[in-house]
C-alpha positions as a Markdown table, in Angstrom:
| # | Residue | x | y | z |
|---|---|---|---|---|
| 1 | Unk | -10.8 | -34.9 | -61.9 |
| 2 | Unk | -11.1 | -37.7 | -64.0 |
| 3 | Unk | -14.5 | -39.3 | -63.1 |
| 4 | Unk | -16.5 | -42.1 | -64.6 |
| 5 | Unk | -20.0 | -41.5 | -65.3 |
| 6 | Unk | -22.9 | -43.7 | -65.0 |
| 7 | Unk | -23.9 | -43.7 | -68.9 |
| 8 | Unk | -19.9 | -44.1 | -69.5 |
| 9 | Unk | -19.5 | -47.4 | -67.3 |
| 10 | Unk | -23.1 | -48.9 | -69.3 |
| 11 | Unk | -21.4 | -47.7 | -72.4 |
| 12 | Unk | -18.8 | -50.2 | -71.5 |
| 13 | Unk | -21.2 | -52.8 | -70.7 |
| 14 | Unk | -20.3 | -53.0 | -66.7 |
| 15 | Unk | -21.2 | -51.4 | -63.7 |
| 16 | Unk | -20.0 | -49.7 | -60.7 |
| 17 | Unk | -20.2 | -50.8 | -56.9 |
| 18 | Unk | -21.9 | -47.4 | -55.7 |
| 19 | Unk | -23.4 | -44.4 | -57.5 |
| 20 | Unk | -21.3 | -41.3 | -56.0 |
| 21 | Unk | -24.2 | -38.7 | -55.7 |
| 22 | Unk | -22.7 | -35.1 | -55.6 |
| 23 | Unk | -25.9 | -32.9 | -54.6 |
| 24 | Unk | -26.5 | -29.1 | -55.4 |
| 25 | Unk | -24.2 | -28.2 | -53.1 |
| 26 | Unk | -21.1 | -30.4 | -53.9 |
| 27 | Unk | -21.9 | -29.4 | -57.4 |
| 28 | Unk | -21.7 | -25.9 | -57.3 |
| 29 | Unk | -21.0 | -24.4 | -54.4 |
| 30 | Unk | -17.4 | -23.6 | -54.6 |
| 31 | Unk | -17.0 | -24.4 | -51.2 |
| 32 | Unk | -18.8 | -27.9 | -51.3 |
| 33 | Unk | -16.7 | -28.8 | -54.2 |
| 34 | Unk | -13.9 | -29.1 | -52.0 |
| 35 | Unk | -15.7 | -31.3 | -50.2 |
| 36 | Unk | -16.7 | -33.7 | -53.8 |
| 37 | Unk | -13.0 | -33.5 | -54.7 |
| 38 | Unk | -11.9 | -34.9 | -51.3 |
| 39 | Unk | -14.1 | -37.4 | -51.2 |
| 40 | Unk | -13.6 | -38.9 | -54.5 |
| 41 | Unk | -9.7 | -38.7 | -54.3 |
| 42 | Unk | -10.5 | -41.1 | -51.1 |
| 43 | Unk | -12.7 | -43.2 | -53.4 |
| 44 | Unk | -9.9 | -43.3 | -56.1 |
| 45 | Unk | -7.2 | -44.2 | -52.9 |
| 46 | Unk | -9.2 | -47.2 | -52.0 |
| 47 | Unk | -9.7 | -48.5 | -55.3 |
| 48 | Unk | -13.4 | -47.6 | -55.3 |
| 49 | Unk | -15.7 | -48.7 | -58.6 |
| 50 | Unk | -17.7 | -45.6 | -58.2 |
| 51 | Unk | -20.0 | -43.0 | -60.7 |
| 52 | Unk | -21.5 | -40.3 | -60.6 |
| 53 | Unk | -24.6 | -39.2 | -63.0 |
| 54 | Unk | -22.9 | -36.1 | -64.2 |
| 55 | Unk | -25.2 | -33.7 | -66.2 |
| 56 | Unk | -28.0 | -36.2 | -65.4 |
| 57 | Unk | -28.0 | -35.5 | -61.4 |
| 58 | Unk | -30.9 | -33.5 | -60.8 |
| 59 | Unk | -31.4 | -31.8 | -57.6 |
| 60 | Unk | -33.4 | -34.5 | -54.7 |
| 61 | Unk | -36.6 | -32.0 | -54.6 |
| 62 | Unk | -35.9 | -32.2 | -50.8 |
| 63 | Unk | -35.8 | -28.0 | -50.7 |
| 64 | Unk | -39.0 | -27.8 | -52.7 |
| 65 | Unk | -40.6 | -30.6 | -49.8 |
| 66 | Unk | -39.2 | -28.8 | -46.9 |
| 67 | Unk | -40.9 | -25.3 | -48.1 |
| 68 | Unk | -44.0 | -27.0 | -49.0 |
| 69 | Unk | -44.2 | -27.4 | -52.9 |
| 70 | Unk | -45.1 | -30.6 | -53.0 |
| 71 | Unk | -46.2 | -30.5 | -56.4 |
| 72 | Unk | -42.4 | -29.7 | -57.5 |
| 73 | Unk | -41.0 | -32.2 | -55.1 |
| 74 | Unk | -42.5 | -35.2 | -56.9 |
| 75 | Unk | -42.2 | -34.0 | -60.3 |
| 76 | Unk | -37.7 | -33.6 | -59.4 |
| 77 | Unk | -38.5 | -37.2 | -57.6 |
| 78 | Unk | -39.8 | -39.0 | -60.3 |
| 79 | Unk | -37.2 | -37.9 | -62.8 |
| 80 | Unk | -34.7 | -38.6 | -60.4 |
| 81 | Unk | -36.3 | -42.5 | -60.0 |
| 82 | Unk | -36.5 | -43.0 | -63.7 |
| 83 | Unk | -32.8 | -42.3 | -64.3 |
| 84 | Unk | -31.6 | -44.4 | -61.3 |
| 85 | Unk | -34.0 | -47.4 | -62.3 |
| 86 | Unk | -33.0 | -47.1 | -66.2 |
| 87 | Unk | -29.4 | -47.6 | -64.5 |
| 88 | Unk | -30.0 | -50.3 | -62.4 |
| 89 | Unk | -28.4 | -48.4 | -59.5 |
| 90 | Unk | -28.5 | -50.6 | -56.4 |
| 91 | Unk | -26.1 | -48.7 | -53.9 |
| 92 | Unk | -25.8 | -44.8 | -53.1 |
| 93 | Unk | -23.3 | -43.0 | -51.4 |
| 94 | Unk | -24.0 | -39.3 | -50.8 |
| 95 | Unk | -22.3 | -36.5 | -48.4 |
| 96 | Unk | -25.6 | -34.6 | -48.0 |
| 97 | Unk | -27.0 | -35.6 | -45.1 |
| 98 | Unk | -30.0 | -34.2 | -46.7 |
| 99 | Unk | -30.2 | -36.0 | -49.7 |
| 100 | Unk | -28.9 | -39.1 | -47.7 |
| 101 | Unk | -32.4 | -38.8 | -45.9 |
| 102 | Unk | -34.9 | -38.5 | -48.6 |
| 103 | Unk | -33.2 | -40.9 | -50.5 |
| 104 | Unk | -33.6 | -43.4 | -47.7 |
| 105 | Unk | -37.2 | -42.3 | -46.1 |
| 106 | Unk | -38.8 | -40.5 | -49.1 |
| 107 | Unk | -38.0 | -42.1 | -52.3 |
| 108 | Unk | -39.3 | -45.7 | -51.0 |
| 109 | Unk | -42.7 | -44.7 | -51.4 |
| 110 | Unk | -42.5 | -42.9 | -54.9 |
| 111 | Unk | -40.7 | -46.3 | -56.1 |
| 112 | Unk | -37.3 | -45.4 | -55.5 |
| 113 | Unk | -35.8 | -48.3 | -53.5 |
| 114 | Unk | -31.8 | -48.2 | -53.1 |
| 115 | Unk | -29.3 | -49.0 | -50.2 |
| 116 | Unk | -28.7 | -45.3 | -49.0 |
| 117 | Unk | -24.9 | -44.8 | -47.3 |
| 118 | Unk | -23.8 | -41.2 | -45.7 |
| 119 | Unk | -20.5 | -40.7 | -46.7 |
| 120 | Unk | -19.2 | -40.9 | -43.1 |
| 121 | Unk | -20.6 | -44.4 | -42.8 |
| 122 | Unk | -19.1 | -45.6 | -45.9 |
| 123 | Unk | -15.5 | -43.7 | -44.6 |
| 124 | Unk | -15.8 | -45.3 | -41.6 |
| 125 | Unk | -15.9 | -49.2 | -43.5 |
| 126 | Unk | -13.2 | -48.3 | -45.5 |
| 127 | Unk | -11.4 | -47.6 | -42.1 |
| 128 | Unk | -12.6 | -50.7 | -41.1 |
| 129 | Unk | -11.7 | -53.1 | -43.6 |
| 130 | Unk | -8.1 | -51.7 | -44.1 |
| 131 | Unk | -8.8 | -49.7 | -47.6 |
| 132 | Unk | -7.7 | -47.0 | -46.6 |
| 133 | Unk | -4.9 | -46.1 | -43.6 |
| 134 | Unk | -4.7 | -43.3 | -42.0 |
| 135 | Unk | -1.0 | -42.1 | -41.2 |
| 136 | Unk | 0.7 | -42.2 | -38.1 |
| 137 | Unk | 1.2 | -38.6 | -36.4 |
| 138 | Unk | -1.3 | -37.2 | -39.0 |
| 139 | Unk | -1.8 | -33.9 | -39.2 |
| 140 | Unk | -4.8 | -33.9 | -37.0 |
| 141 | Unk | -2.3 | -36.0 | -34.4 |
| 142 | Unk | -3.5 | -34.7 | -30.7 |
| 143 | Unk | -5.0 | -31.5 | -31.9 |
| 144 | Unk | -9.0 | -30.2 | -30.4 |
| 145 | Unk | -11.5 | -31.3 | -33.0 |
| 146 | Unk | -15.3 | -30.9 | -32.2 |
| 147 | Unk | -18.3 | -32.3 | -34.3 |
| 148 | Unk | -21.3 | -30.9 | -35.4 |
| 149 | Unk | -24.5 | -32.9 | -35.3 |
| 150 | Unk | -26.3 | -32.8 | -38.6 |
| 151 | Unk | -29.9 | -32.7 | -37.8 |
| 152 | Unk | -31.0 | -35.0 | -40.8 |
| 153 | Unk | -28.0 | -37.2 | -39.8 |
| 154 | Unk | -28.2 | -37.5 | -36.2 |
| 155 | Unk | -31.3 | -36.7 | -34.7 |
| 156 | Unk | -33.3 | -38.0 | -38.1 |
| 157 | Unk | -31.8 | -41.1 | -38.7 |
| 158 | Unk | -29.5 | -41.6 | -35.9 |
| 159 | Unk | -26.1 | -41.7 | -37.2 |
| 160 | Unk | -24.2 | -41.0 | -34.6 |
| 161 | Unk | -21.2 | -42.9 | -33.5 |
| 162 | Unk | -20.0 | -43.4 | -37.8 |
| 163 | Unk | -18.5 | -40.2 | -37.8 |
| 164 | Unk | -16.7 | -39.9 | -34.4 |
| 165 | Unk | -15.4 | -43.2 | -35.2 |
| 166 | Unk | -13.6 | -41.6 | -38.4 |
| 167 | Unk | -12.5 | -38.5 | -36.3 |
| 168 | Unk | -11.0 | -41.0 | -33.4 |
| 169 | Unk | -8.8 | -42.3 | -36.4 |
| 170 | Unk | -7.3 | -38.9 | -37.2 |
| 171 | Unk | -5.4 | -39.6 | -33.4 |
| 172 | Unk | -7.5 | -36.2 | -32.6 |
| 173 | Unk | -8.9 | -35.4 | -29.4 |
| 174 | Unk | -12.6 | -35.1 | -30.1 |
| 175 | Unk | -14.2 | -32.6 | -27.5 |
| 176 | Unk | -17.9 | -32.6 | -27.1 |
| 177 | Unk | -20.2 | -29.8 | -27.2 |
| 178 | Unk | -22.3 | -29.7 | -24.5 |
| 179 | Unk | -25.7 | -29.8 | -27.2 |
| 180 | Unk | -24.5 | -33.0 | -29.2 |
| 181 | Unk | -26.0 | -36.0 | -30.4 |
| 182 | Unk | -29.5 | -36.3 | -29.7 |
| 183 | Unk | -29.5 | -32.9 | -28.3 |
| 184 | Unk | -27.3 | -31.3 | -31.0 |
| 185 | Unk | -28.5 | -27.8 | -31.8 |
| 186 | Unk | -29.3 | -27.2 | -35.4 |
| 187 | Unk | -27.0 | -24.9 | -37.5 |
| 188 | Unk | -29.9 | -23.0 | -38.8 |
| 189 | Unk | -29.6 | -24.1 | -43.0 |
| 190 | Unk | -32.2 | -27.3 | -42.6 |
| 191 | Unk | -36.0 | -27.2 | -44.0 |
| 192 | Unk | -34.9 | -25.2 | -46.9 |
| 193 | Unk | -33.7 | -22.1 | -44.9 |
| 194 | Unk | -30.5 | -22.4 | -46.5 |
| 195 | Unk | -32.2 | -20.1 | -49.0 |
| 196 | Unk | -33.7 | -17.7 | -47.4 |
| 197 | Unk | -33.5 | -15.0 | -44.8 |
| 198 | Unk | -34.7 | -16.2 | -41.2 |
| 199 | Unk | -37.4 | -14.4 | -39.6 |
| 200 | Unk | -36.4 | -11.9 | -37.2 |
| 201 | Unk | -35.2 | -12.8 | -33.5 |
| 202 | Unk | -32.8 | -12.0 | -31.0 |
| 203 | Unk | -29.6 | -13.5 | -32.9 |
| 204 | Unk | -28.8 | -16.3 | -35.8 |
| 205 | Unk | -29.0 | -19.5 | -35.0 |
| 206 | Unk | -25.8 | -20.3 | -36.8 |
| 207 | Unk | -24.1 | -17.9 | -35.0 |
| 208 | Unk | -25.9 | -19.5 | -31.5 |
| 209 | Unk | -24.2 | -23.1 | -32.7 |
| 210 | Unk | -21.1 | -21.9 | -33.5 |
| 211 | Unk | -20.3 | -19.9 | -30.2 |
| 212 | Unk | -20.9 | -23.2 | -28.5 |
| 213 | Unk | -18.9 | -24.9 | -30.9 |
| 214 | Unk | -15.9 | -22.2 | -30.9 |
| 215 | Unk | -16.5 | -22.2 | -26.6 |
| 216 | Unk | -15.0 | -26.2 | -26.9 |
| 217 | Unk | -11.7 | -24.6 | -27.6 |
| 218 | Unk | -11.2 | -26.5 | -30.3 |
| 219 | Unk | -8.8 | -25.2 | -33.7 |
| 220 | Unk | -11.3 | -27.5 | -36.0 |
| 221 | Unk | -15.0 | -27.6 | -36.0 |
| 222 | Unk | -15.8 | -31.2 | -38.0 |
| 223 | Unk | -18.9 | -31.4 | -40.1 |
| 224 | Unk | -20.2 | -33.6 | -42.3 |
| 225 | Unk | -23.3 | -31.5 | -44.1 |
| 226 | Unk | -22.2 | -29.1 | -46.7 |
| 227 | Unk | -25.1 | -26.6 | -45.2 |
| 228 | Unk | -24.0 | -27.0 | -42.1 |
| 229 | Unk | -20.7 | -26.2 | -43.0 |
| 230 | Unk | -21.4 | -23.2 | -45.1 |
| 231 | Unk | -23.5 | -21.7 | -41.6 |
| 232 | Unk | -21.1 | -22.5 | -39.4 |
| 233 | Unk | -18.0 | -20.7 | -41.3 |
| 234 | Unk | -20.3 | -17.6 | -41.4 |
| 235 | Unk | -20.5 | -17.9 | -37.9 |
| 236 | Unk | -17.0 | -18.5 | -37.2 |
| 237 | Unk | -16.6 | -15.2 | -39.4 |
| 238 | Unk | -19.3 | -13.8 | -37.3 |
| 239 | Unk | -17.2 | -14.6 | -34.5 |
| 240 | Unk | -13.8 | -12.8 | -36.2 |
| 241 | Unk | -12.1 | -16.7 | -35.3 |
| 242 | Unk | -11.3 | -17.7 | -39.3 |
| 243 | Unk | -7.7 | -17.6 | -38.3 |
| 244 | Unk | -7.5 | -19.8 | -35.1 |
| 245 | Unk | -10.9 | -22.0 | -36.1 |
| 246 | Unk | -11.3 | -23.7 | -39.3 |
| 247 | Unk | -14.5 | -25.5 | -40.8 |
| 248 | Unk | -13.9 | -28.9 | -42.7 |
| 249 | Unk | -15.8 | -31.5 | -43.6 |
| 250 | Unk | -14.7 | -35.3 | -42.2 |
| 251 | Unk | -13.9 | -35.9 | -45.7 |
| 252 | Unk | -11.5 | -33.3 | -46.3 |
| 253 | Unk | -10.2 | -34.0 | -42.7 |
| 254 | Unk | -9.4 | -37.8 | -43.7 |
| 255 | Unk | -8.1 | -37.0 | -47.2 |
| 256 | Unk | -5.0 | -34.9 | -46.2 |
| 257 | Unk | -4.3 | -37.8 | -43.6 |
| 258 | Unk | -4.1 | -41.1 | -45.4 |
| 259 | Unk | -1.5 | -43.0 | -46.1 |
């Protein structure tokens, strides 16, 4: 994909209306890339003036925060503030909830002030404000879709109704699991456990959340985290469901139904 990149558009003398940032895991996680792609070919749909820093994206720090180097935290931070500032970036649009949070709580403080957007938010305006139109009897048209509560989405910051809103416009019939929202059950790849092993217990917790997940009957599982989504596919694995349940991100979900 053709993508603009920061240094590009000031090379040109202009500027974009958001900073697209990718993350580690949209970067190079095959998986998550899947995710990027969608979401940009959305941006490029709606006639979106987005960048992204390319090769000058450094990773957030919030992995090195969670498992307690602080020390490595605010040494990624600071770089990460300089090259944002340099820019003149105002606006940020990320689809790591994760990223989305220590952008918005955790930056502030180290000098990093910018108006932080999840990328269900932002899908959800474009909804809104006609950008982007979803078809008619989409793909998605009547079928069981359930959504997964990102803990540094939902219960840290509250975002709650933005992406339901953008599932509602798939025509979908959103089923609830019975831990959602407020009480949404983590997936188990938060606080930098994406990396490790867990300590032992009686079972995974990704496997806990996606039982109750598969239980809704639902042929989708609708996330909007690339951990979470990388958790709950092993789970759904786990489970021996890959053929009858499938794991997709809202962004992917929205992409292959717009007009």
């Amino acid at each position: 994909m053709q993508v603009t990149t920061m240094a590009e558009y000031v090379a040109k003398g202009e500027s974009p209306e958001i900073l697209f940032w990718v993350g580690c895991a949209g970067s190079y996680d095959q998986r998550a890339q899947k995710i990027t792609k969608a979401f940009a070919a959305i941006l490029d749909k709606a006639a979106i003036r987005y960048a992204i820093l390319g090769k000058e994206e450094a990773c957030t720090g919030d992995p090195a925060r969670r498992a307690g180097n602080e020390f490595l935290f605010q040494m990624m931070a600071y770089q990460n503030i300089q090259t944002l500032n340099n820019y003149g970036v105002k606006k940020i649009v990320t689809a790591c909830p994760h990223c989305f949070n220590i952008f918005l709580n955790e930056y502030p403080v180290l000098g990093g002030h910018y108006e932080v957007v999840h990328h269900t938010v932002f899908l959800q305006q474009l909804i809104d404000e006609g950008k982007i139109r979803v078809k008619e009897g989409g793909p998605y048209k009547g079928k069981k879709i359930t959504f997964h509560d990102s803990c540094y989405l939902g219960r840290a910051n509250h975002v709650y109704e933005a992406p339901r809103r953008v599932l509602e416009a798939l025509d979908a019939d959103l089923v609830e699991m019975k831990r959602c929202r407020s009480k949404g059950l983590c997936c188990g790849a938060g606080g930098a456990q994406m990396f490790k092993e867990e300590e032992k217990g009686t079972t995974r917790v990704n496997f806990e959340r996606s039982g109750e997940a598969i239980g809704t009957g639902a042929g989708v599982i609708a996330s909007a985290c690339p951990f979470c989504n990388t958790m709950l596919t092993d789970g759904v694995k786990h489970e021996e469901k890959e053929d009858s349940v499938k794991v997709m991100d809202i962004a992917e979900l929205i992409a292959s139904s717009i007009v």
